[in-house]
Residue frames relative to the residue before (quaternion, step in Angstrom):
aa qw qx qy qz dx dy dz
X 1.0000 0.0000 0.0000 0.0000 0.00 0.00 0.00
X 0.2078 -0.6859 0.6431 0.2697 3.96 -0.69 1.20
X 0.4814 -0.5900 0.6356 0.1272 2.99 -1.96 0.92
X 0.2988 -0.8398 0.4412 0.1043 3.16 -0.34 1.46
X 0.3455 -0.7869 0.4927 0.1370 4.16 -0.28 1.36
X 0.0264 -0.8017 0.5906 0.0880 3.59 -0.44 0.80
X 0.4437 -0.5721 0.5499 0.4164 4.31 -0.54 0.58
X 0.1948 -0.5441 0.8158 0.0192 3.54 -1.94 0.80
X 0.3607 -0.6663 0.6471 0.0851 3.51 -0.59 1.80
X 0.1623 -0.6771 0.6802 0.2293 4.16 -0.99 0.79
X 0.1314 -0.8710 0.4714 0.0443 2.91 -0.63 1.56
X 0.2062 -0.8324 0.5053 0.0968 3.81 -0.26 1.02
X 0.0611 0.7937 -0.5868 -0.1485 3.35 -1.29 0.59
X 0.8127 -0.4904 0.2052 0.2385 3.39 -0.58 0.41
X 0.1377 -0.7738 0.3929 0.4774 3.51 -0.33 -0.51
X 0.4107 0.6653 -0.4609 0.4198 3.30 1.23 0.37
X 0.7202 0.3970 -0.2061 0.5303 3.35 0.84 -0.78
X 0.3256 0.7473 -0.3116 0.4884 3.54 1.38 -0.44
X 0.6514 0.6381 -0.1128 0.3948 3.81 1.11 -1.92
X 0.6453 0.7347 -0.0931 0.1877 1.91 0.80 -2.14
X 0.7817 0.4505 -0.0822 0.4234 3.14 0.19 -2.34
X 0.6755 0.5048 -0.3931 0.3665 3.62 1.07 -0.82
X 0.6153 0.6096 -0.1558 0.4749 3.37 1.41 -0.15
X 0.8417 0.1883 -0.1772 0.4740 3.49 1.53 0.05
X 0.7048 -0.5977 0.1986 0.3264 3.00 -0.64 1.02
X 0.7475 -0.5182 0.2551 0.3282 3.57 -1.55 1.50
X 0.7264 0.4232 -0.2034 0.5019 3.19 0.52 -0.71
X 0.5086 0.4251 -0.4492 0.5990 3.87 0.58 0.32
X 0.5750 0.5561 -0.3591 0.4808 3.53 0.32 -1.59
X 0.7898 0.2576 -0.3846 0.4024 3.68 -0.53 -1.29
X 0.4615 0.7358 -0.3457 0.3552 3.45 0.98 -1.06
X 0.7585 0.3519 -0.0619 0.5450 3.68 0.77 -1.31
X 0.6150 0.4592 -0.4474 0.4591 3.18 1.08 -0.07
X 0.6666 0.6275 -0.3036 0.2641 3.24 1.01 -0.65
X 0.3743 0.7960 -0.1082 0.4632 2.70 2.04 -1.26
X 0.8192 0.2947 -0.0431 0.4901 3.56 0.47 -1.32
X 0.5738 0.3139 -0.4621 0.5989 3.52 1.07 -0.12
X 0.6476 0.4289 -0.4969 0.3869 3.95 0.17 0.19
X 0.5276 0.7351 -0.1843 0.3837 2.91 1.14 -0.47
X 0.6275 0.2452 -0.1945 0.7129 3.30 1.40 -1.13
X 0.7546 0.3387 -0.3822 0.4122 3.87 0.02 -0.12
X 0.8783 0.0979 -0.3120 0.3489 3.74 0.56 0.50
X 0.5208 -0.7277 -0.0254 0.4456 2.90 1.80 -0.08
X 0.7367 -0.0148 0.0658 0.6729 3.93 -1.18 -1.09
X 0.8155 0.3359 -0.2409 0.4052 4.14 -0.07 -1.16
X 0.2111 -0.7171 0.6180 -0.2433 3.35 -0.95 1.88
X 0.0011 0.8004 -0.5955 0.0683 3.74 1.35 1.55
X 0.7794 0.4353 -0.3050 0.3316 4.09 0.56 -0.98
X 0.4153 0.6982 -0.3465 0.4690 3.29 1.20 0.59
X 0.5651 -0.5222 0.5809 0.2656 3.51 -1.14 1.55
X 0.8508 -0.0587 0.1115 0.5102 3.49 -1.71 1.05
X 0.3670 0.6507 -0.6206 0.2383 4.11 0.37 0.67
X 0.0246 0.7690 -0.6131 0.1795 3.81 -0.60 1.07
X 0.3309 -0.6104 0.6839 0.2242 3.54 -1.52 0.71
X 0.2600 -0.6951 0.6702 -0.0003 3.55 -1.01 1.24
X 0.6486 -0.5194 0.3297 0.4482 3.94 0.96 0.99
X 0.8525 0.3358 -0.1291 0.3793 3.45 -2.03 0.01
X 0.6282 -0.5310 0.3286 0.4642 3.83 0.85 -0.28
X 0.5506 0.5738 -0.4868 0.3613 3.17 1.07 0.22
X 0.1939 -0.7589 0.6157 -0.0863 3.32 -1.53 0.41
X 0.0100 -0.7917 0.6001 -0.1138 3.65 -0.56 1.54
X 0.1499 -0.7184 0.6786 0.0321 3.56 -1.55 0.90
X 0.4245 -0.5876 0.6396 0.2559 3.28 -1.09 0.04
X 0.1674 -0.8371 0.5027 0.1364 3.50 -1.11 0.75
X 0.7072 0.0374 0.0415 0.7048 3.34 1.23 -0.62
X 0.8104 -0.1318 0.3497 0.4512 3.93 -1.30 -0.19
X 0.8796 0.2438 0.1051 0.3948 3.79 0.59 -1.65
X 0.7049 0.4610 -0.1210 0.5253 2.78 1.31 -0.90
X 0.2030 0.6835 -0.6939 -0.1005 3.90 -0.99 0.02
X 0.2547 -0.6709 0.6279 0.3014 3.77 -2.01 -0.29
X 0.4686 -0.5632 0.6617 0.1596 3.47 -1.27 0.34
X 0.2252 0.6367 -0.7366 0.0362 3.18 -1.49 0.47
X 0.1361 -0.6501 0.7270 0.1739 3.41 -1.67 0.06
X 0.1858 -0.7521 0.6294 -0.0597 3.21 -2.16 0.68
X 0.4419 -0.7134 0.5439 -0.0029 3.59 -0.31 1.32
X 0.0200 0.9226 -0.3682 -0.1133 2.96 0.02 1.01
X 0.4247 0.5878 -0.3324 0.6030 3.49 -0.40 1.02
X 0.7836 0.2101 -0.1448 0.5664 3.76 1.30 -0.44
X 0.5826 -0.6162 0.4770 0.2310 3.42 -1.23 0.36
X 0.7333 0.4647 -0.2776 0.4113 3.33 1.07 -0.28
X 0.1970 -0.7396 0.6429 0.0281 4.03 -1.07 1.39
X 0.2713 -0.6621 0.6986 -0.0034 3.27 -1.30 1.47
X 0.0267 0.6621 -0.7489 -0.0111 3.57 -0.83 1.37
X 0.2185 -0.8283 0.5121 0.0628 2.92 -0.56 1.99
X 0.8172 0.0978 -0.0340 0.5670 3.87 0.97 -0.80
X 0.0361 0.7729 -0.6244 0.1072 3.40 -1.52 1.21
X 0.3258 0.5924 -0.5055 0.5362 3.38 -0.28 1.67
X 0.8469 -0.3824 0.1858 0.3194 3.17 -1.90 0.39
X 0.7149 -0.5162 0.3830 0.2752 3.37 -0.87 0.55
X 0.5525 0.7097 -0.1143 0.4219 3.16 1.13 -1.15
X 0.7032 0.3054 -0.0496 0.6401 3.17 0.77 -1.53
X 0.5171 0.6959 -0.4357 0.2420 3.89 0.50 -0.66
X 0.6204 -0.6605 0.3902 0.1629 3.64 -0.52 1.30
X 0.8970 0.1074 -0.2718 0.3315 3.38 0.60 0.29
């Protein structure tokens, strides 16, 4: 029987964003954790996500709650996702 290899995305997060989370409420936080463990098991593209959209160039943006959304980019060609911003919509880079 072949053992069947699935990719693990290395998923980075900032230390800005790192801040970040201590600063927003529990329920976003778990929310973003969740976010990132899908993240590393299927990768950069997050279709079952609220208000999830590519924003061009590898970048990539979800909504986390009502207020809140995260950001990430992806290189294609590599295994490795940068979730560069998490926090209020408002403020949200793009």
């Amino acid at each position: 029987m072949m053992e069947q290899h699935t990719i693990r995305y290395d998923v980075r997060i900032t230390k800005k964003v790192q801040k970040n989370l201590r600063k927003l409420p529990l329920d976003v936080v778990r929310r973003f954790a969740v976010l990132a463990e899908q993240l590393r098991d299927c990768g950069p593209v997050a279709h079952d996500w609220k208000n999830y959209g590519k924003l061009g160039d590898g970048r990539y943006h979800c909504h986390l709650a009502y207020s809140y959304s995260a950001c990430w980019t992806h290189e294609k060609g590599t295994i490795t996702i940068e979730v560069y911003y998490v926090g209020s919509r408002e403020n949200a880079p793009y």
